[in-house]
GUKE-394191 format. One line per field, with one value per residue (C-alpha): residue in one letter; x, y, z. Coordinates in steps of 0.1 Angstrom, whole numbers, plus 5000, padded with zeros to 4 digits. Each point is the difference from the previous one (the first is absolute). Layout:
<recs>
type	(A, ...)
xx	(X, ...)
yy	(Y, ...)
zz	(Z, ...)
</recs>
This chain:
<recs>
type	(X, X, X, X, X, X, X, X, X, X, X, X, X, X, X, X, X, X, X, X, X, X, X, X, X, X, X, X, X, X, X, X, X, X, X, X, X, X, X, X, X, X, X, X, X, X, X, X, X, X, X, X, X, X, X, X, X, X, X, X, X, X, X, X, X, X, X, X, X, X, X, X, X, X, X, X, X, X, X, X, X, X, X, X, X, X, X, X, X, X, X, X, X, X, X, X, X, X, X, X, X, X, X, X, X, X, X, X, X, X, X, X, X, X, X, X, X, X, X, X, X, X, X, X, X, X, X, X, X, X, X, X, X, X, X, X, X, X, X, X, X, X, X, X, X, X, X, X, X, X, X, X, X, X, X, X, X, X, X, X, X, X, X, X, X, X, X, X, X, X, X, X, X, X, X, X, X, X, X, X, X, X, X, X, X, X, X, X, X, X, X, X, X, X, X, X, X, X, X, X, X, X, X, X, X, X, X, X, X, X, X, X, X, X, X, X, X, X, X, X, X, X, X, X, X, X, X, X, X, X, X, X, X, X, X, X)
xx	(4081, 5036, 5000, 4975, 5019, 5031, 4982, 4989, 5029, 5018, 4972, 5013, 5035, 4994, 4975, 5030, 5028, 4978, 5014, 5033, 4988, 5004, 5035, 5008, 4986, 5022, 5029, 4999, 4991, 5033, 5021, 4990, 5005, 5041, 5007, 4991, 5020, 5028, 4997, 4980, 4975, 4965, 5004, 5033, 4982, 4966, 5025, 5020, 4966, 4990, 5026, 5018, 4965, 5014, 4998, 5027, 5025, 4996, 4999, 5034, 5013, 4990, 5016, 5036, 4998, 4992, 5030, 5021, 5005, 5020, 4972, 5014, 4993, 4964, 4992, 5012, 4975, 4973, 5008, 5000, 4969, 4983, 5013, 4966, 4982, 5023, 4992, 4963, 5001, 5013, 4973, 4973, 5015, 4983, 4962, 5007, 5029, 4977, 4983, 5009, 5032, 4980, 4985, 5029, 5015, 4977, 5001, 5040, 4996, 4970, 5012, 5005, 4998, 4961, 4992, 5022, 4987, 4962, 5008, 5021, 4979, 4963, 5022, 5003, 4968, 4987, 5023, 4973, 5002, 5002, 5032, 4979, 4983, 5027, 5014, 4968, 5000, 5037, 4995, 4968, 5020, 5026, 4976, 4991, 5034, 5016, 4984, 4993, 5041, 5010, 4971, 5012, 5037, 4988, 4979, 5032, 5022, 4972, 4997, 5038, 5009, 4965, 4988, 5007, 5024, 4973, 4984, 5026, 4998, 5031, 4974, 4997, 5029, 5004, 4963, 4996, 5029, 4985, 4972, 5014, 5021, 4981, 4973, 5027, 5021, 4985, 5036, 5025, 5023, 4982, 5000, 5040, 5005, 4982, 5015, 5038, 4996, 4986, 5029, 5027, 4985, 4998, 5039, 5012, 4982, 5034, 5013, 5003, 4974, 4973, 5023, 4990, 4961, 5019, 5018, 4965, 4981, 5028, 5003, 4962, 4994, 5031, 4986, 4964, 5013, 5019, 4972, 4981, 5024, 5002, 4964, 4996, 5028, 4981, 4969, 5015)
yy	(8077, 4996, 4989, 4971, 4993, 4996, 4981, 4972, 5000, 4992, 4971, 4985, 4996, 4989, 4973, 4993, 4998, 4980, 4963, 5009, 4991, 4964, 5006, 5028, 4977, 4969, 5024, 5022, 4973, 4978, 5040, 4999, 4962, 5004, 5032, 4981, 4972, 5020, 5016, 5035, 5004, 5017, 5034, 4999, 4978, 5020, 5027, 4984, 4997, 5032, 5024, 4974, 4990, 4978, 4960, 4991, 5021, 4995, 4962, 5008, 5018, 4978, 4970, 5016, 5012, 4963, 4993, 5024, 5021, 5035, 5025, 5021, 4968, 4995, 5039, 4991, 4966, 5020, 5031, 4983, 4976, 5030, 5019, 4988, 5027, 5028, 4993, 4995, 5034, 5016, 4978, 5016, 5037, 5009, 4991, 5014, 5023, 5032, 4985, 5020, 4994, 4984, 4980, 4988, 4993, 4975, 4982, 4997, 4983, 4978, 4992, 4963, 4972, 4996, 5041, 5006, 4971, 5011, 5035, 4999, 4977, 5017, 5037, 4989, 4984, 5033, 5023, 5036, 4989, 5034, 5004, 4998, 4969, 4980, 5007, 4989, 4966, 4997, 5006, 4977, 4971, 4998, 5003, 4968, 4985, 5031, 4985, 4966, 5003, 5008, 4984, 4969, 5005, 5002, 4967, 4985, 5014, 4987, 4970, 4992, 4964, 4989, 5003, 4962, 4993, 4986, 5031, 5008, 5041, 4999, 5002, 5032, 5019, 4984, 5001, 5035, 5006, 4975, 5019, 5032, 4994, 4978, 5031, 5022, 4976, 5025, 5003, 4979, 5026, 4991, 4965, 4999, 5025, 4967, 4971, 5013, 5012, 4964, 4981, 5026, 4988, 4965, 5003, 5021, 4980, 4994, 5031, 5012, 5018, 4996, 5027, 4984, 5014, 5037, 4985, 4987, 5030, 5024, 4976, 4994, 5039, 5004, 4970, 5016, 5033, 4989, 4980, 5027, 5021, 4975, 5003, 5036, 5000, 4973, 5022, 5032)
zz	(7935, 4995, 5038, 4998, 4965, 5023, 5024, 4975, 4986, 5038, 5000, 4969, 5008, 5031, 4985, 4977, 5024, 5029, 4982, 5009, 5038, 4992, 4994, 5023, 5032, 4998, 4987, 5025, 5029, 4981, 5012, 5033, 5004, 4985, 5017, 5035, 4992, 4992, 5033, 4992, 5028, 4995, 4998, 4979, 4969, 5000, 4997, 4979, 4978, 5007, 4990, 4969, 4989, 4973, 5001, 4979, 5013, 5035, 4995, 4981, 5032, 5021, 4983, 4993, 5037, 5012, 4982, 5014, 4968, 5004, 5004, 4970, 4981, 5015, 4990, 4965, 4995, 5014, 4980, 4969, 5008, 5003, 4974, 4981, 5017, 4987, 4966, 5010, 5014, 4967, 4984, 5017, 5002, 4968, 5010, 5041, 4997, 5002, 5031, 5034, 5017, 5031, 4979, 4975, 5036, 5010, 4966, 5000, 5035, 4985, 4969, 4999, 4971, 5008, 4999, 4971, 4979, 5008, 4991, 4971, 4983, 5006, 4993, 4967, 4995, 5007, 4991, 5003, 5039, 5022, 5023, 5033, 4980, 4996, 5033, 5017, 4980, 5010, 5035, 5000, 4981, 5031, 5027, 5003, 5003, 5022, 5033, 4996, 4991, 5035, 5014, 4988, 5011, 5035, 4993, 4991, 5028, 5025, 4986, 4992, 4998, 5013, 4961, 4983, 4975, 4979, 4995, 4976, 4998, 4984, 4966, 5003, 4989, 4967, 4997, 5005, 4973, 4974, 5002, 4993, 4975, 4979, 4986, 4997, 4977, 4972, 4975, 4990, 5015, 5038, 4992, 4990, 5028, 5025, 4979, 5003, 5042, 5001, 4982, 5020, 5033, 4995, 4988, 5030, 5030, 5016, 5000, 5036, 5020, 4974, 4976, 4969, 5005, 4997, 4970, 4983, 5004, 4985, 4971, 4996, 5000, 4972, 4981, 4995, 4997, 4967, 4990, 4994, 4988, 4972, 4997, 4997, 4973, 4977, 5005, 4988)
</recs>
């Protein structure tokens, strides 16, 4: 029983995850189109893809390394792009820490905005969710966009500059982020923490080698953490 529980419960995240495709396909097919241009050839951006496995922050590499940005730089940006997914991993730790180490193994390689949003979200919808539960809807939420991901880099690499201009794929990155972000705009301390990495990043555009993204985040993440510090303390 718990099994076929399990099972249905695979079914539903991957139901819930499947209208990340429409993002994942031009995002992923927009990868594979840049990292050509910039002179990757096949194999290296499927790899590239493959083992990263995380849009924004290869298209952050990938920019700072067509502009001929010190690589301790460009493992920095991408670093701290990412760092979103540390903090999505403590996030989830509670609901799929007791999960086997295989298994937890798997998620931290598949953990992405799309998976953790799903999951977060329908964990505390249903908070009595069994550990092998919630790691089949997590695993089923991501399935969807896992292949079609690298599928869609290859599209890309194939296709290179043969895909028009006018197609403009470009959409898709802030798209997918827009999307994200909007649900989850559930505090004033997230909203602060989104308002002040915004205003940072619009003041620091010319700082060189796109440094003033490292700057925003640290001072978006400080900003919310003190707003809800100084909403805790009016609680108590």
């Amino acid at each position: 029983m718990a099994d076929t529980t399990s099972k249905s419960y695979f079914w539903k995240g991957f139901r819930d995850g499947s209208p990340f495709i429409f993002v994942a396909i031009p995002f992923g097919t927009l990868f594979g189109v840049f990292a050509t241009e910039a002179g990757l050839d096949i194999v290296q951006t499927i790899a590239f893809s493959a083992t990263v496995f995380a849009g924004a922050a290869q298209f952050t590499a990938l920019q700072l390394l067509q502009d001929n940005t010190p690589t301790a730089i460009v493992l920095a940006s991408a670093l701290a792009v990412n760092l979103r997914v540390a903090m999505y991993s403590a996030s989830l730790t509670p609901f799929l820490g007791a999960a086997p180490m295989w298994q937890r193994a798997f998620a931290a390689y598949l953990t992405v905005d799309q998976s953790y949003a799903c999951s977060i979200m329908q964990f505390e919808k249903e908070p009595k969710m069994t550990v092998p539960q919630r790691m089949a809807y997590f695993f089923g939420s991501v399935t969807p966009i896992t292949p079609l991901w690298i599928l869609a880099t290859y599209l890309g690499a194939v296709l290179g500059a043969q895909i028009p201009e006018s197609w403009a794929l470009d959409f898709a990155l802030p798209i997918t982020f827009l999307a994200m972000i909007g649900p989850m705009m559930r505090t004033m301390a997230h909203v602060v923490a989104a308002f002040v990495a915004i205003i940072v990043a619009l003041l620091t555009v010319a700082v060189p080698f796109n440094l003033g993204l490292l700057i925003a985040g640290a001072a978006g993440m400080i900003a919310g953490a003190q707003a809800e510090l100084m909403l805790e303390r009016r609680k108590t």
